[in-house]
mmCIF file as Biopython writes it, N, C-alpha, C and O atoms, coordinates in Angstrom:
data_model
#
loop_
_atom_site.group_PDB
_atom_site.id
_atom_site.type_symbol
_atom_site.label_atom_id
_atom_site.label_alt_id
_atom_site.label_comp_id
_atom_site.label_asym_id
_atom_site.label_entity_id
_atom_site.label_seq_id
_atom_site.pdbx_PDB_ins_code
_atom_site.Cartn_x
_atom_site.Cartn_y
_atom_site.Cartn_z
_atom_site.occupancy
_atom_site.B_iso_or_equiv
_atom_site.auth_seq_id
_atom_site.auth_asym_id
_atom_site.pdbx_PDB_model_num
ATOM 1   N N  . UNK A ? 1  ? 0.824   -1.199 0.000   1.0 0.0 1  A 1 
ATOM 2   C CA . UNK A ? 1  ? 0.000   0.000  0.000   1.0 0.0 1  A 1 
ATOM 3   C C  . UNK A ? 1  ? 0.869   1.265  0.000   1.0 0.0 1  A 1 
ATOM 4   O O  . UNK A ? 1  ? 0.532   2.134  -0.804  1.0 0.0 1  A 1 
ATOM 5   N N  . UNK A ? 2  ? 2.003   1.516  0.827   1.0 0.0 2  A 1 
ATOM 6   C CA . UNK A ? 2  ? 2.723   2.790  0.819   1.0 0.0 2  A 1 
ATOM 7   C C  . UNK A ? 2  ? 3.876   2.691  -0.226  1.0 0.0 2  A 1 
ATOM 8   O O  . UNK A ? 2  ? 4.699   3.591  -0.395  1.0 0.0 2  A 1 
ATOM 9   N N  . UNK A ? 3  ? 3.859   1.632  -0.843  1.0 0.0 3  A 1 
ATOM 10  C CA . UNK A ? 3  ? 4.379   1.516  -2.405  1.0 0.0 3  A 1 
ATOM 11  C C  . UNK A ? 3  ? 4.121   2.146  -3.644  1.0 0.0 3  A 1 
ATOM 12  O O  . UNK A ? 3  ? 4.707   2.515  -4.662  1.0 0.0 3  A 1 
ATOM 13  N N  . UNK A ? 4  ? 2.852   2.112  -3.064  1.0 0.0 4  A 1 
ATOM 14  C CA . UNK A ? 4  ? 1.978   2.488  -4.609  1.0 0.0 4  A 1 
ATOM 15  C C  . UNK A ? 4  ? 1.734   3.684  -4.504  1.0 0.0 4  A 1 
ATOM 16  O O  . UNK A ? 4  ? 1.774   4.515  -5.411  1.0 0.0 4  A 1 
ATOM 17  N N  . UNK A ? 5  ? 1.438   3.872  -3.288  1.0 0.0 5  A 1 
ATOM 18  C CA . UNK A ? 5  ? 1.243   5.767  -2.906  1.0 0.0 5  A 1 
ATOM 19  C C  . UNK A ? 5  ? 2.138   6.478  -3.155  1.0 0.0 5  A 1 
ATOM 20  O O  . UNK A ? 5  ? 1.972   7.641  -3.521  1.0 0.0 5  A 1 
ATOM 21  N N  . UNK A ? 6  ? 3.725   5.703  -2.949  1.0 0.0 6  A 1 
ATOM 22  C CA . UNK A ? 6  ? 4.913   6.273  -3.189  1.0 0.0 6  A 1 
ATOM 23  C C  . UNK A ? 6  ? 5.130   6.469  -4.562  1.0 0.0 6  A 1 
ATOM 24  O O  . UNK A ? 6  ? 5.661   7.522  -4.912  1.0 0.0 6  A 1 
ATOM 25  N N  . UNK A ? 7  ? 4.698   5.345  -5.682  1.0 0.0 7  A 1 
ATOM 26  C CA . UNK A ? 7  ? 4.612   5.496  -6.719  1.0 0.0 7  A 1 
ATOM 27  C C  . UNK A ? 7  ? 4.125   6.606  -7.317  1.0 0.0 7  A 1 
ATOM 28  O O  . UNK A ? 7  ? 4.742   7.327  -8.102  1.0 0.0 7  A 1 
ATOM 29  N N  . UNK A ? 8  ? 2.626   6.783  -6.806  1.0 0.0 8  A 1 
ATOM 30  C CA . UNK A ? 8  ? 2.155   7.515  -7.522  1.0 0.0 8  A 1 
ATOM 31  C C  . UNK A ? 8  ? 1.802   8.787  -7.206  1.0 0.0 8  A 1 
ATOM 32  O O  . UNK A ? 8  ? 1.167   9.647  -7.815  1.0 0.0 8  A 1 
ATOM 33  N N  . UNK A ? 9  ? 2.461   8.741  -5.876  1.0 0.0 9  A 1 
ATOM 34  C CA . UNK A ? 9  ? 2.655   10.899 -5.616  1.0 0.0 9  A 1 
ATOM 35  C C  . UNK A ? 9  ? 4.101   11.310 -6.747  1.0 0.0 9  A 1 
ATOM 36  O O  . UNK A ? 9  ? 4.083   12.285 -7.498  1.0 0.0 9  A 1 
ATOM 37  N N  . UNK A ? 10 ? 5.014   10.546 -6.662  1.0 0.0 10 A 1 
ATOM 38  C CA . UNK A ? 10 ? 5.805   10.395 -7.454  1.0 0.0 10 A 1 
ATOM 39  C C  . UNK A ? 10 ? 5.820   10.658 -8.834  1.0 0.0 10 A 1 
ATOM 40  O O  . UNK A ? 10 ? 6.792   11.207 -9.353  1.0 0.0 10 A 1 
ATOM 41  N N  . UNK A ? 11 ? 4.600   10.235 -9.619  1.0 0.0 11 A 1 
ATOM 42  C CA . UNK A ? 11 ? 4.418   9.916  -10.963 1.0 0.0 11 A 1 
ATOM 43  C C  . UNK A ? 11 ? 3.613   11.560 -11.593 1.0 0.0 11 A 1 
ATOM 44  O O  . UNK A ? 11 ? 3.745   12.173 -12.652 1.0 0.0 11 A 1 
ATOM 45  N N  . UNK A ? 12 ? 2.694   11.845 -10.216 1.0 0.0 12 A 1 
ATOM 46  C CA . UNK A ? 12 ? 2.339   12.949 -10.176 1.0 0.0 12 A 1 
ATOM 47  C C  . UNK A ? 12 ? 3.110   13.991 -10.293 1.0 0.0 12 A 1 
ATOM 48  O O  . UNK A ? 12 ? 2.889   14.924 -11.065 1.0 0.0 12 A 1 
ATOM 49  N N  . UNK A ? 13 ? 3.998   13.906 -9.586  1.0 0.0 13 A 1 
ATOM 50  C CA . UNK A ? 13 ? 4.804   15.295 -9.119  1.0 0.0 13 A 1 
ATOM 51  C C  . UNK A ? 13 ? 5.343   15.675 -10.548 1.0 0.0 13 A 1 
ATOM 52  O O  . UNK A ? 13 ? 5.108   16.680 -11.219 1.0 0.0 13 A 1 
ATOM 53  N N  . UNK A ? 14 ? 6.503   14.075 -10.949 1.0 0.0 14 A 1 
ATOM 54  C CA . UNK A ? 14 ? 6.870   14.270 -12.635 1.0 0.0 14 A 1 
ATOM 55  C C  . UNK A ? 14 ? 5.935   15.222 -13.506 1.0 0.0 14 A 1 
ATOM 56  O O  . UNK A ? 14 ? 6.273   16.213 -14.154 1.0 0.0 14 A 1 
ATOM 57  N N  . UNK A ? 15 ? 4.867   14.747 -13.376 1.0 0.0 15 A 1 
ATOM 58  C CA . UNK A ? 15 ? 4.206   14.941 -14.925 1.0 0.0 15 A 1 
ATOM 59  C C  . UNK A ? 15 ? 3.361   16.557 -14.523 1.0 0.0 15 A 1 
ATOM 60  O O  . UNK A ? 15 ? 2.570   17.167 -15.243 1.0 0.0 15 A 1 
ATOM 61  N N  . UNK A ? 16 ? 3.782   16.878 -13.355 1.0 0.0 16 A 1 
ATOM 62  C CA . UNK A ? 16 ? 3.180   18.295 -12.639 1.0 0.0 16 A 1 
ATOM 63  C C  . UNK A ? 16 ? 1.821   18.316 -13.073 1.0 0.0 16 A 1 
ATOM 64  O O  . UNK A ? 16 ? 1.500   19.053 -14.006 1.0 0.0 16 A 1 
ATOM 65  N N  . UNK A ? 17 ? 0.945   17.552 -12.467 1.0 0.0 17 A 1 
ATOM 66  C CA . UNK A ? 17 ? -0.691  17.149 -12.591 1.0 0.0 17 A 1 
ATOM 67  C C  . UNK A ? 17 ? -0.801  18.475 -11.674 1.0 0.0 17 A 1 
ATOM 68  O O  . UNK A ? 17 ? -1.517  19.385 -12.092 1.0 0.0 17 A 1 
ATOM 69  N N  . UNK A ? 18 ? -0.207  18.607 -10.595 1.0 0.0 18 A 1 
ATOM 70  C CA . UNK A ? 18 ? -1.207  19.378 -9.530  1.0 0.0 18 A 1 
ATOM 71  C C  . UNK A ? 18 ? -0.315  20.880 -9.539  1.0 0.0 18 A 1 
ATOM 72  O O  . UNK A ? 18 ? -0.417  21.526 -8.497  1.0 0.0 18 A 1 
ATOM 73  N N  . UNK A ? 19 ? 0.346   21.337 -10.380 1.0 0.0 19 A 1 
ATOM 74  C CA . UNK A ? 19 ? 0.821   22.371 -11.006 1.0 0.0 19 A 1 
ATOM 75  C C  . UNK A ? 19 ? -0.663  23.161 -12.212 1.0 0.0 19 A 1 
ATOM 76  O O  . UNK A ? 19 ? -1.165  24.285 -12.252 1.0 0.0 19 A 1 
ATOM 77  N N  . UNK A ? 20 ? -0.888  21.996 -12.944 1.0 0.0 20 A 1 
ATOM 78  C CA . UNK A ? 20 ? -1.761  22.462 -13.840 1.0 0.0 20 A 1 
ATOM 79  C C  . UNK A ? 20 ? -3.181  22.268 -13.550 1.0 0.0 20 A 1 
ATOM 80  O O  . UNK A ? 20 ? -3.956  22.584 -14.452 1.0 0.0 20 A 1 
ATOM 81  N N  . UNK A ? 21 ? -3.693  21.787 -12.412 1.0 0.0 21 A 1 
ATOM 82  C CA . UNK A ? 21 ? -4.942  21.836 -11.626 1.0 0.0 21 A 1 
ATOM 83  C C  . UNK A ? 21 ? -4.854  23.160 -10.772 1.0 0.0 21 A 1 
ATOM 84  O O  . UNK A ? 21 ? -5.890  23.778 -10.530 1.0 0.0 21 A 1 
ATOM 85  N N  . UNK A ? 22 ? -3.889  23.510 -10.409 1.0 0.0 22 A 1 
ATOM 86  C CA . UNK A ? 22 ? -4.103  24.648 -9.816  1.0 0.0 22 A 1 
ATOM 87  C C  . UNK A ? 22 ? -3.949  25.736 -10.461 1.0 0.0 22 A 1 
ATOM 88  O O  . UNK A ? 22 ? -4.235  26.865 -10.062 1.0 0.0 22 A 1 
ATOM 89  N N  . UNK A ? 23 ? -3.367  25.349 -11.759 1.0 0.0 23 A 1 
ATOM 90  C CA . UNK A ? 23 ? -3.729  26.550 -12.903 1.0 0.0 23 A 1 
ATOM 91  C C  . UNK A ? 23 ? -4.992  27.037 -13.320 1.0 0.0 23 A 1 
ATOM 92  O O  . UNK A ? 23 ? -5.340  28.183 -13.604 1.0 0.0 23 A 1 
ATOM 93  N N  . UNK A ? 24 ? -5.442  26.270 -13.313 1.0 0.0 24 A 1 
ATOM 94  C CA . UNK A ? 24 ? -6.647  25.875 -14.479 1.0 0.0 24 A 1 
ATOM 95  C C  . UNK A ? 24 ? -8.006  26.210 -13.341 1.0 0.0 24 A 1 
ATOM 96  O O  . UNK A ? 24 ? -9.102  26.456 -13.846 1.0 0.0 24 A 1 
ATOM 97  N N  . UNK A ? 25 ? -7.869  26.204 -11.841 1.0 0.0 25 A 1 
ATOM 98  C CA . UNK A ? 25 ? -8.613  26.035 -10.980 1.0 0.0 25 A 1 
ATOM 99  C C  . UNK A ? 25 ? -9.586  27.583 -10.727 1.0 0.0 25 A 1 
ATOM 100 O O  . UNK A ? 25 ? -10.532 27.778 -9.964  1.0 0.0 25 A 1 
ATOM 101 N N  . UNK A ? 26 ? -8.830  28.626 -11.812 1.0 0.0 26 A 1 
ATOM 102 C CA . UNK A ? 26 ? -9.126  29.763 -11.140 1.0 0.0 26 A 1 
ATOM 103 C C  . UNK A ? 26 ? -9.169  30.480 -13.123 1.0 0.0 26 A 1 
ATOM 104 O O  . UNK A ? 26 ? -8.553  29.928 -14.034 1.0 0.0 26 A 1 
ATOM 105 N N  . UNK A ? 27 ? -10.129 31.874 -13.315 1.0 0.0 27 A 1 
ATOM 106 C CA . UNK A ? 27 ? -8.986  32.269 -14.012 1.0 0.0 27 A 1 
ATOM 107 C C  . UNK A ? 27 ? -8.735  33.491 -14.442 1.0 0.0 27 A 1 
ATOM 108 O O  . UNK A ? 27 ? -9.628  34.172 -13.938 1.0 0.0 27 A 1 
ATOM 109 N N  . UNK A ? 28 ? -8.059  34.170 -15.065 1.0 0.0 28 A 1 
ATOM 110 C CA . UNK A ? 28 ? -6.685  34.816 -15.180 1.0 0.0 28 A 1 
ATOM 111 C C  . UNK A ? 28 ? -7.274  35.727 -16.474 1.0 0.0 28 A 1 
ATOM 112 O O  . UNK A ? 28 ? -7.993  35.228 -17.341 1.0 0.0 28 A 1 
ATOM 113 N N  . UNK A ? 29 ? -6.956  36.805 -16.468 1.0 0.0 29 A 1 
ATOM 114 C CA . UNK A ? 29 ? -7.712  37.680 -17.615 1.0 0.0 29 A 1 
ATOM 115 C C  . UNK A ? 29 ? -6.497  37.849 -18.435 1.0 0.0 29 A 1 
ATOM 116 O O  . UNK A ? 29 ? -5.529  38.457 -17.979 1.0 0.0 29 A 1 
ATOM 117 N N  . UNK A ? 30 ? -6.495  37.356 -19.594 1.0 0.0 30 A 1 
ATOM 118 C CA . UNK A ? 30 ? -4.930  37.802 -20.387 1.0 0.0 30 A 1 
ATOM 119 C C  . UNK A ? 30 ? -3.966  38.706 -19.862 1.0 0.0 30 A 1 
ATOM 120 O O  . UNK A ? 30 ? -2.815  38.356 -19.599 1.0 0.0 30 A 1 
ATOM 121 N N  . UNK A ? 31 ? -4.381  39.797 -19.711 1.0 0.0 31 A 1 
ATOM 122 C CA . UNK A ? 31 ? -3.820  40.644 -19.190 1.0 0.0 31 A 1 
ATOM 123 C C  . UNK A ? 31 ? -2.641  40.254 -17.840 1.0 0.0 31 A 1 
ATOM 124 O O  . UNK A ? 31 ? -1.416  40.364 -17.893 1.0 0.0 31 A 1 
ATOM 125 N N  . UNK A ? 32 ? -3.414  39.819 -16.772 1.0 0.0 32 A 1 
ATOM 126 C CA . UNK A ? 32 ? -3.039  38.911 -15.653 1.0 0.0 32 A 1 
ATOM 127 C C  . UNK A ? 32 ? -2.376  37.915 -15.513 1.0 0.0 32 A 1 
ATOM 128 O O  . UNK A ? 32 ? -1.771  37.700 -14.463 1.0 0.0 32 A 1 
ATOM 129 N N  . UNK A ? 33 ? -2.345  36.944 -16.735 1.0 0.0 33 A 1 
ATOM 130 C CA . UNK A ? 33 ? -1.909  36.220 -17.267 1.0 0.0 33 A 1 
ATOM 131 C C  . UNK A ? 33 ? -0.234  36.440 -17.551 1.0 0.0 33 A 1 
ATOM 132 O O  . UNK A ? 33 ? 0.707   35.701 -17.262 1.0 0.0 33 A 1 
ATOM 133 N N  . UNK A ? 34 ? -0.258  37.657 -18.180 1.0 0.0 34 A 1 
ATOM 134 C CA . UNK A ? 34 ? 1.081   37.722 -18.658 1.0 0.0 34 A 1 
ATOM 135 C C  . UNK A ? 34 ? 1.608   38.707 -17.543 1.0 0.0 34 A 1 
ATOM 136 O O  . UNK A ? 34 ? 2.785   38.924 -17.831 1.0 0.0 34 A 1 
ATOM 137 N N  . UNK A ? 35 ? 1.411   39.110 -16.879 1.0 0.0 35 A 1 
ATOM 138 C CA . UNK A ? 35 ? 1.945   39.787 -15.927 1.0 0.0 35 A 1 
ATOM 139 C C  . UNK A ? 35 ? 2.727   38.969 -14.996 1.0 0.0 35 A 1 
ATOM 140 O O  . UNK A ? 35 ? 3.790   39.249 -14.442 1.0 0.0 35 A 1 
ATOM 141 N N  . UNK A ? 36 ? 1.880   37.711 -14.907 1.0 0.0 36 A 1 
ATOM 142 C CA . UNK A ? 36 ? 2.258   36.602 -14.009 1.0 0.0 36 A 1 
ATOM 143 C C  . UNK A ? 36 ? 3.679   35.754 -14.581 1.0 0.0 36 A 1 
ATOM 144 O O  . UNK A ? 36 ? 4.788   35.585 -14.075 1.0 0.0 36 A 1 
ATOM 145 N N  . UNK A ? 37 ? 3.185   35.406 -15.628 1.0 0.0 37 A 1 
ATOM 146 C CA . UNK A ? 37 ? 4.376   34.899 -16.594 1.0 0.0 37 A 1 
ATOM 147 C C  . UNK A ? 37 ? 5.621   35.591 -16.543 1.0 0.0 37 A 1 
ATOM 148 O O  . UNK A ? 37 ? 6.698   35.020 -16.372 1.0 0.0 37 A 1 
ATOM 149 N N  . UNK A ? 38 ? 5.449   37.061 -16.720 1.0 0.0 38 A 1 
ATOM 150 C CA . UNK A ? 38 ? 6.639   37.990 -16.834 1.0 0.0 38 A 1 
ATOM 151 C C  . UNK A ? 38 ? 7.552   37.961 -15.265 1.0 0.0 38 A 1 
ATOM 152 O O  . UNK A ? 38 ? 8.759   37.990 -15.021 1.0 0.0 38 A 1 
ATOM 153 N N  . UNK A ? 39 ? 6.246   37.885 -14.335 1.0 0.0 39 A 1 
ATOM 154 C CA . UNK A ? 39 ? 6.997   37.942 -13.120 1.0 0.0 39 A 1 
ATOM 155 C C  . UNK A ? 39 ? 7.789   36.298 -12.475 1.0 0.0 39 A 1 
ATOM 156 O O  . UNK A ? 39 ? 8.698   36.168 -11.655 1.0 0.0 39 A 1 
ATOM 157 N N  . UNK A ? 40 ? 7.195   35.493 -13.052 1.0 0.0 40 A 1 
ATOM 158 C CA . UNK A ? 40 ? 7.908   34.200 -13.005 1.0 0.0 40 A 1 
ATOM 159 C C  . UNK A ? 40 ? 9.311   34.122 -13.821 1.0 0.0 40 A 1 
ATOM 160 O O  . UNK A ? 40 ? 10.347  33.504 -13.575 1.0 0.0 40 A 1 
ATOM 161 N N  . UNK A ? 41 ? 9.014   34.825 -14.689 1.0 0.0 41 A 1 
ATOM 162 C CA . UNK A ? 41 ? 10.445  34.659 -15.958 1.0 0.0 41 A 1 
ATOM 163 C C  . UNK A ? 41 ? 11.695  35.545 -15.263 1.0 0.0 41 A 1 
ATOM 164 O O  . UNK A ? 41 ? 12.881  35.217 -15.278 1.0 0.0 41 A 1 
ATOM 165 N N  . UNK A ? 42 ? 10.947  37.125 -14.461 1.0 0.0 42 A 1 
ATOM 166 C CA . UNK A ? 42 ? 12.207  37.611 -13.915 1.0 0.0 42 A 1 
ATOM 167 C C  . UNK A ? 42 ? 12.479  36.738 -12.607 1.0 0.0 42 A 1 
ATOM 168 O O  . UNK A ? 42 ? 13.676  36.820 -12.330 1.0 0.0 42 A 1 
ATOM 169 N N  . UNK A ? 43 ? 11.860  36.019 -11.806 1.0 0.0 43 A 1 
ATOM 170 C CA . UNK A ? 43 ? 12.337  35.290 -10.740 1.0 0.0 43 A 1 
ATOM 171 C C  . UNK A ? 43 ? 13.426  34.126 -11.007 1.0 0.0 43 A 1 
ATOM 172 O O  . UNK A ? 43 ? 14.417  33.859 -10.328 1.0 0.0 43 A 1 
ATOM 173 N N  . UNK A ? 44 ? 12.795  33.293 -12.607 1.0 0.0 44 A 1 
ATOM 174 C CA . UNK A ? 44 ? 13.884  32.536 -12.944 1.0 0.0 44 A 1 
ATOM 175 C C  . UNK A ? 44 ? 15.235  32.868 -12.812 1.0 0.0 44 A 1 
ATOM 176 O O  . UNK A ? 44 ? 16.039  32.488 -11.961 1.0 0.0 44 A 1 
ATOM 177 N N  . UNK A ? 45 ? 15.461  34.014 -14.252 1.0 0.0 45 A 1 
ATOM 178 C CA . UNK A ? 45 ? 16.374  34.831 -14.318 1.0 0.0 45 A 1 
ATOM 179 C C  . UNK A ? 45 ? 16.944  35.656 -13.375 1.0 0.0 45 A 1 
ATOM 180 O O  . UNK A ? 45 ? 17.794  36.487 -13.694 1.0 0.0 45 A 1 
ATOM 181 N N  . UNK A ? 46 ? 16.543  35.501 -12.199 1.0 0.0 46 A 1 
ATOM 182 C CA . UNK A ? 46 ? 16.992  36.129 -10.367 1.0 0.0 46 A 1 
ATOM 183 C C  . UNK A ? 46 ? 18.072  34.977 -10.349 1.0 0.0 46 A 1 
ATOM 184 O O  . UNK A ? 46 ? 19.278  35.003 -10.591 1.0 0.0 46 A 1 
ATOM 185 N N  . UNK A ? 47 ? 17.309  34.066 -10.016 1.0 0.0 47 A 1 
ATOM 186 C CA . UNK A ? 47 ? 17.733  33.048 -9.333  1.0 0.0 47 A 1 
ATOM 187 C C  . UNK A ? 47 ? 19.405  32.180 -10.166 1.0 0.0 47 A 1 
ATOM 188 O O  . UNK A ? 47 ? 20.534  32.002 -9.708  1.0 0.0 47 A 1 
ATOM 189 N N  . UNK A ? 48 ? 18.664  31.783 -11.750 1.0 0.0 48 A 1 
ATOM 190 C CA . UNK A ? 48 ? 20.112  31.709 -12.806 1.0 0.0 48 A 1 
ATOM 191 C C  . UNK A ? 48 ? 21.274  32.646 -12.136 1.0 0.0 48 A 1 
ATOM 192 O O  . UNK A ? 48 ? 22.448  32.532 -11.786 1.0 0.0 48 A 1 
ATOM 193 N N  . UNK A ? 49 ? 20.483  33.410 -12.160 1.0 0.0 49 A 1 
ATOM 194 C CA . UNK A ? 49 ? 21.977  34.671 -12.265 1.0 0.0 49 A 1 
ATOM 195 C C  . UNK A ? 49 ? 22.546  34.671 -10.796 1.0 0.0 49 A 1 
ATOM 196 O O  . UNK A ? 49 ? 23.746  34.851 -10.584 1.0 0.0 49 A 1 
ATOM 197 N N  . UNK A ? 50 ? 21.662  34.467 -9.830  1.0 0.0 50 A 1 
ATOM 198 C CA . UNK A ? 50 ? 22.366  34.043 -8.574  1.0 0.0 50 A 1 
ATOM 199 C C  . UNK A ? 50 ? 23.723  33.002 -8.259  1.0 0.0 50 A 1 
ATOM 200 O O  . UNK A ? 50 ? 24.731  33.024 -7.552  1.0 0.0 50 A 1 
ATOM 201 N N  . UNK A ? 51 ? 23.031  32.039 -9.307  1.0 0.0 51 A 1 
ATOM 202 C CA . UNK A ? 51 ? 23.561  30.554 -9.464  1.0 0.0 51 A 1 
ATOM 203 C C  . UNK A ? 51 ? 25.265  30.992 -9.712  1.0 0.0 51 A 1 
ATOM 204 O O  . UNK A ? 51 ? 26.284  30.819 -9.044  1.0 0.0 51 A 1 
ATOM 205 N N  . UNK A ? 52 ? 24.980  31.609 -10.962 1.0 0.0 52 A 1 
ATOM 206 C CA . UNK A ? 52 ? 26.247  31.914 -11.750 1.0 0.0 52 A 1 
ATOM 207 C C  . UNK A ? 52 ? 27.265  32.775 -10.848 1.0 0.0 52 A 1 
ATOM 208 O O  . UNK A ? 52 ? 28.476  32.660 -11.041 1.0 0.0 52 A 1 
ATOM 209 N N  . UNK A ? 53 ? 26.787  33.590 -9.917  1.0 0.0 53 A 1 
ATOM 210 C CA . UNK A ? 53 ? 28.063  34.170 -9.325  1.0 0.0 53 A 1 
ATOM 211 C C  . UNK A ? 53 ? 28.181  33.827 -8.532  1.0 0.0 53 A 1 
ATOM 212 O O  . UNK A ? 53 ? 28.679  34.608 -7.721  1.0 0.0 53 A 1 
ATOM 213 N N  . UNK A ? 54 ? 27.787  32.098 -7.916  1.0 0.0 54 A 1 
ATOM 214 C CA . UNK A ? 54 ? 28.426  31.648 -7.012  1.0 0.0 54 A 1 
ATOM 215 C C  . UNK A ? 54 ? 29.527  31.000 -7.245  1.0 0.0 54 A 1 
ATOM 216 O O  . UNK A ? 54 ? 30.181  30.539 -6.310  1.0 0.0 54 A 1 
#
């Protein structure tokens, strides 16, 4: 039983099921949309660039 659970929180996480349920759960006026995007893309690019001058 805690095999399979292990399996398949696992299998979940991969394929980010509950990434895109919680997308999808609400929604987002284009506008909002890309604001969000933009602010995820500069956090990436925070963080890369953190990486690099360590």
């Amino acid at each position: 039983m805690e095999n399979a659970l292990r399996r398949f929180k696992r299998k979940v996480q991969q394929e980010d099921i509950i990434k895109e349920v919680k997308r999808h759960s609400f929604y987002l006026k284009p506008g909002e949309k890309m604001r969000v995007k933009a602010a995820l893309a500069r956090k990436r690019n925070r963080k890369k660039s953190r990486r690099e001058i360590e």
